[in-house]
N, C-alpha and C positions, 0 to 999 in steps of 0.2 A: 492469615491467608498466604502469608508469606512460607513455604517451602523450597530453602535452598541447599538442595542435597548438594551440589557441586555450581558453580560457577558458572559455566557455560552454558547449564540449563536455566538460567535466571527465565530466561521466557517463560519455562514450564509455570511459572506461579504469578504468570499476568503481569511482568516487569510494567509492561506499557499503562495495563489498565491502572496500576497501583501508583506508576509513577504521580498520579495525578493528587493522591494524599501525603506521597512523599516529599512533595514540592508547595503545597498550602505556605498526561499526553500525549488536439492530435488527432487529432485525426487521423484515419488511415487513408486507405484509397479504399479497393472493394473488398470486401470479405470483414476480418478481425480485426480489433484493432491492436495496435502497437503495443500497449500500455492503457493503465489508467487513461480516463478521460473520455470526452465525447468521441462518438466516432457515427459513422451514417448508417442508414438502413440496411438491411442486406438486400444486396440488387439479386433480380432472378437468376439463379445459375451460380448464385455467390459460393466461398465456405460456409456448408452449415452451421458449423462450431469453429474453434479455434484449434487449430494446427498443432499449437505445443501452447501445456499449461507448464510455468515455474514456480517454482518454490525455496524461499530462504528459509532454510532451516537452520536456526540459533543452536540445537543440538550438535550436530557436528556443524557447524559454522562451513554451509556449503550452498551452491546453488544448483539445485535438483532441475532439468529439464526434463520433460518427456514428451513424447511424439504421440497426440492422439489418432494420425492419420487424417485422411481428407475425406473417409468416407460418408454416409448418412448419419452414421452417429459414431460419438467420440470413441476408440479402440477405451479398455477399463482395467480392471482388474490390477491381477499381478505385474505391473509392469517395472521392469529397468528402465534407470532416466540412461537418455540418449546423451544428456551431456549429465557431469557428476566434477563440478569444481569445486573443489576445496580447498583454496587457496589460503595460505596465510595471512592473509589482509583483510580476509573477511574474519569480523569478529561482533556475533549477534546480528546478524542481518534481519534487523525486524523491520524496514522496509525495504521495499525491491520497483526499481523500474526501468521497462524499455525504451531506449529514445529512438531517433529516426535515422540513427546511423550503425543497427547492428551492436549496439552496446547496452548491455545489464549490468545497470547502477544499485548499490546496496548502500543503505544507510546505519552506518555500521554503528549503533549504542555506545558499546562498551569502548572502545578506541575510538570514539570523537570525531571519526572519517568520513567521508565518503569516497567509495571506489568506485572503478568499473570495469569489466571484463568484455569479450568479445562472447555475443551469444552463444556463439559455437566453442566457447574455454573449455577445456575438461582438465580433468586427474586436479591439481596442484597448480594450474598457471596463473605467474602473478597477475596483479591488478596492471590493468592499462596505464592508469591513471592515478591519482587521489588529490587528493584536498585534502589535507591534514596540516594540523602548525598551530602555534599561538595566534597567528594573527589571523586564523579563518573565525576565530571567538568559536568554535565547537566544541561544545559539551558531554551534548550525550541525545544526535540527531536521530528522529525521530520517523523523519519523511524525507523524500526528494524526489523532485521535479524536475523534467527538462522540458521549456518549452519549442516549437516549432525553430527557434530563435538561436537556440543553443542557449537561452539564459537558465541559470540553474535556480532553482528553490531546495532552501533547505526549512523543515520544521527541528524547530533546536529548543524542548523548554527548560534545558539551563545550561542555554548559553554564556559564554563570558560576558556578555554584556551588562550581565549584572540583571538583565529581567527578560524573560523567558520570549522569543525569535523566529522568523521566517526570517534565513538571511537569503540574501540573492547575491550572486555571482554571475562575473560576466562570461559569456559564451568564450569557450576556448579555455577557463580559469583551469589551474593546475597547480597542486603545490601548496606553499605556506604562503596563501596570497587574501587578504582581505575582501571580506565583500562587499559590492559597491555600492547597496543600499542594503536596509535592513526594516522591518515593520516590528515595530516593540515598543508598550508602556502603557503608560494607564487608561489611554483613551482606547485600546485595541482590546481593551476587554479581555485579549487573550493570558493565558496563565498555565495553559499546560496544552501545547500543539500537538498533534500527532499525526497525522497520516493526511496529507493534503494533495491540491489537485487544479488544474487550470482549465478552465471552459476553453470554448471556442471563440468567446470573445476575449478570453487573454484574463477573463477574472479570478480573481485567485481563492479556492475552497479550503478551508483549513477547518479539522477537528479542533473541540477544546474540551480534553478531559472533565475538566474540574466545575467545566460550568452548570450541567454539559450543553454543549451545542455543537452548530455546522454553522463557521462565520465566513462571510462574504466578504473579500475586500476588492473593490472595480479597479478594471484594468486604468490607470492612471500612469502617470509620467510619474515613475519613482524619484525624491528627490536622492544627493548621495546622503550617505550616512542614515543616522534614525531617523522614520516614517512613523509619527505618534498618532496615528487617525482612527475615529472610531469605522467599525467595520461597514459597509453598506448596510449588509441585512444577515439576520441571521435566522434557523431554522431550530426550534428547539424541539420538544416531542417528551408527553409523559413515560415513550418507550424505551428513552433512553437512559442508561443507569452508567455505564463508564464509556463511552465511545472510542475505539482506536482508529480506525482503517474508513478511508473514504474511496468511492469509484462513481464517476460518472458516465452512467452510461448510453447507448447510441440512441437511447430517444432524453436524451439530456435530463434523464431524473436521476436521484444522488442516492447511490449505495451506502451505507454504514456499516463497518460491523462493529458490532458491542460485545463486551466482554459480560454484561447482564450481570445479574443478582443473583440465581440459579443456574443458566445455563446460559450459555454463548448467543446472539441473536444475529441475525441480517436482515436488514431493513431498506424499503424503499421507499423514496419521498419527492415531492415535488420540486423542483426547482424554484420554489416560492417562498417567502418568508415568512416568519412568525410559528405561531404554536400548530402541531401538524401531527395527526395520526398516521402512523404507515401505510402506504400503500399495501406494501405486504411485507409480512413479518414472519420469514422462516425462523421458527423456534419450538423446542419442544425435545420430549426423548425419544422420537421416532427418527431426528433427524440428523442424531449424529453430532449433534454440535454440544457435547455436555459440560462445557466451560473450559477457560484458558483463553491466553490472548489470539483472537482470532483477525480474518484477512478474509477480503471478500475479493471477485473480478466478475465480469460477466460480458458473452461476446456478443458476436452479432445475428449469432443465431438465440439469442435469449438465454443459454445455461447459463446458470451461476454457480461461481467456482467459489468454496471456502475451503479455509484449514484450520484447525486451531492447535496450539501449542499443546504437547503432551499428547496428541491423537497423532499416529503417523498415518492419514488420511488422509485425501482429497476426497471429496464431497460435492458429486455434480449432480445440480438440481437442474431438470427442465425449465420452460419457459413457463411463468404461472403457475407455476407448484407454490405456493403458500400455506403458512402453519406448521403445525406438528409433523411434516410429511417424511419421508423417506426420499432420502435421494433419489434418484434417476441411477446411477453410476457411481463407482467409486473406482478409488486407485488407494490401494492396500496391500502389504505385500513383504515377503524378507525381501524381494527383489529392486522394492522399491529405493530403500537405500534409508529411508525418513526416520527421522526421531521424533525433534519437534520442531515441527513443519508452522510458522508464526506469518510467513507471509506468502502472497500468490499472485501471481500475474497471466495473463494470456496474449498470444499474439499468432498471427500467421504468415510465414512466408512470404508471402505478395505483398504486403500493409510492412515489411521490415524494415527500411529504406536507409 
């Protein structure tokens, strides 16, 4: 499964879903939300959709924005991104996220980092920030969270610590700085993290390739150093076959996407534990998603936003479309700018804080 014509495109051949046998992985106010995570109903008069969908694309190692407008329904097609950063510091951005101060964080694979830009970065401008160094123990991260807090999360499954990591960093961290706590070992069940996420109660949602599942760990008082506990609860599903990318969305049920057996999936689940069939399970060849590592988002007008690596695609489903179906929309395009487009996020204007 492995096809790597060049380097850069390691995404193109399911880096994330693979990494899991190589290794044997906010709310807003009204309208959209920020970022992954919970976010609230849409109030009447709200954004029907989300304002601007982003995209890390590990092809040219860049952060794609585009403007869908405010209208009824998302603007589509051919579009130019409104912002096109490609900055040297982004290297693999197979995950991507917005916090609450105007800043898109990329979890950079290949270079061990985490960055962040100013959502409005365009051409080449560097990173704001990073984290990078020996002593942040960074591997080859996976995911990153910020919460309300500024605390950061990172999914790292081979970290230096010697076994695979959520580390967490304190709000403000920058630099070649250690993280203050970390969750990793034998009682954490985890083994291969990938795309995680924080409730509204502060608990923390983390992929695990290899298991596979969606594990729980509760907001608790981190102690410093390693955190060896098994997880609250966890969510498995006979749908799932490689899982990367988690979202949870404003009616607080938990997105997936799976890199699948056949074809790429996205899935929706209850915020409940144990063995659980999908709410809805977009998959099939009508929809566009015919494998690579894929990324899921979805706002608050109910679209759900996917991409998957090797497709330069965005992929907008309505609310309720389920199955085999046809997108609603797409953004496809030379104009677009995309190669291979591995991760997606959504957010609007008002919810950007």
């Amino acid at each position: 499964m492995f096809r790597m014509p060049r380097l850069r495109s390691l995404g193109a051949v399911a880096a994330l879903g693979l990494l899991a046998g190589l290794l044997t992985a906010c709310t807003g106010g009204n309208g959209t939300s920020t970022a992954p995570g919970p976010i609230p109903p849409l109030s009447p008069g709200g954004t029907p959709h989300a304002q601007y969908v982003v995209v890390g694309d590990v092809g040219n190692n860049s952060l794609l924005t585009y403007n869908l407008g405010t209208g009824s329904i998302p603007l589509s097609g051919n579009l130019a991104p409104a912002y096109n950063n490609h900055s040297g510091t982004l290297s693999t951005p197979f995950f991507i996220f917005n916090d609450f101060n105007s800043n898109l964080w990329a979890a950079n694979f290949f270079a061990g980092t985490v960055t962040w830009y100013s959502v409005s970065a365009n051409g080449g401008a560097p990173a704001s920030h990073t984290i990078s160094g020996a002593l942040t123990t960074l591997g080859c991260p996976t995911g990153v969270y910020i919460n309300p807090a500024g605390v950061i999360y990172v999914a790292d499954p081979c970290s230096t610590h010697g076994v695979a990591s959520i580390d967490v960093f304190a709000a403000g961290a920058v630099g070649n700085v250690a993280p203050s706590a970390w969750i990793g070992g034998a009682a954490t069940t985890i083994s291969s993290p990938q795309g995680l996420s924080i409730d509204s109660s502060g608990d923390i949602w983390v992929i695990d390739a290899n298991t596979p599942s969606v594990d729980e760990f509760a907001s608790v008082a981190l102690g410093s150093g390693q955190n060896n506990f098994a997880p609250t609860g966890v969510i498995t599903s006979a749908s799932f076959s490689a899982p990367l990318e988690i979202y949870i969305d404003y009616q607080k049920h938990i997105w997936v996407a799976d890199l699948g057996t056949a074809n790429s999936e996205v899935m929706e689940f209850n915020p409940t534990f144990g063995l659980q069939a999908p709410l809805c399970n977009i998959s099939g060849s009508n929809t566009g998603l015919s494998g690579g590592q894929v990324s899921v988002a979805v706002d608050n007008g109910g679209y759900v936003y996917a991409v998957q690596n090797g497709n330069p695609v965005i992929d907008i489903f309505s609310k309720g479309q389920c199955g085999n179906v046809a997108p609603t929309y797409t953004i496809s395009g030379g104009l677009t700018g995309m190669s291979h487009p591995s991760a997606v996020l959504v957010y609007s204007t008002g919810n950007d804080f």
